[in-house]
N, C-alpha and C positions, 0 to 999 in steps of 0.2 A: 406157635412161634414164641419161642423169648424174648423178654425186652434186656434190649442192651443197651448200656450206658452210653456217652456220647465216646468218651474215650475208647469202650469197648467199639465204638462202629469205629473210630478211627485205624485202633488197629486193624481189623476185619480190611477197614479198603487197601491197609499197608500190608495185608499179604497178598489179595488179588494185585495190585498193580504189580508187587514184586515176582508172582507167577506169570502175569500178562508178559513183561518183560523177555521172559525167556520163550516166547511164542511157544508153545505148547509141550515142551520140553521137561523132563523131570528133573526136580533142583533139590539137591540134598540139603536134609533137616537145616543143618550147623548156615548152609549159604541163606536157608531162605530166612533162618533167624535176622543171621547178618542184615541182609536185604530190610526186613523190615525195621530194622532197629532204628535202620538211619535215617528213614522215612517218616517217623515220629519226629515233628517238631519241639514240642516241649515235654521234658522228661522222658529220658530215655523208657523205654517198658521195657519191667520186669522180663523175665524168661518167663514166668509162669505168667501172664498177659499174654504173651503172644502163642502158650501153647494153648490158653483157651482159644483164642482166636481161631487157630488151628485143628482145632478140636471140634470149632463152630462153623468152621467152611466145610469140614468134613461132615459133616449133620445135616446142615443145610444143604449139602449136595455140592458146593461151589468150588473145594478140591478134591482129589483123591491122594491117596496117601497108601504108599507100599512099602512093605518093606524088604530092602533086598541085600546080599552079602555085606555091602559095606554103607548099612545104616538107612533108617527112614529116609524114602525119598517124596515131594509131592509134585502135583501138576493139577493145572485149573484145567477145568470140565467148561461141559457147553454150558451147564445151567450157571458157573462162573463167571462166566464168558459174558452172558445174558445180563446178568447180576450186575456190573460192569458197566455194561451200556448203559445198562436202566438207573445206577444212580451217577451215570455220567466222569466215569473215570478215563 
């Protein structure tokens, strides 16, 4: 397991919540950017923050991520789901 910054877990919970949001649905790239951006209180994050972010739910097991005709799309898993509970979002 990696360590992650404080900022880097912020991110990290600002795309589970913005997955949990759409109950189990899959949310295109460009939306779930959107989603998290605005979920950041202080200073907006980079694009490249939140693709690591993205990169690290997918690692971690906490999204899945496909990709299909019109562009990456993802959706939170059970072990996200879990993830969630357990640091109480």
């Amino acid at each position: 397991m990696s360590t992650r910054t404080e900022r880097q877990h912020q991110i990290d919970r600002a795309v589970v919540k913005s997955l949990r949001e759409v109950n189990g649905r899959l949310v295109p790239e460009r939306a779930l950017v959107d989603s998290v951006a605005i979920k950041i209180d202080f200073m907006e994050p980079a694009r490249s923050e939140i693709d690591d972010a993205l990169r690290h739910a997918e690692r971690e097991g906490r999204a899945l991520g496909v990709c299909s005709e019109t562009g990456r799309k993802y959706k939170l898993t059970e072990a996200g789901e879990a993830w969630a509970l357990e640091v109480r979002l």
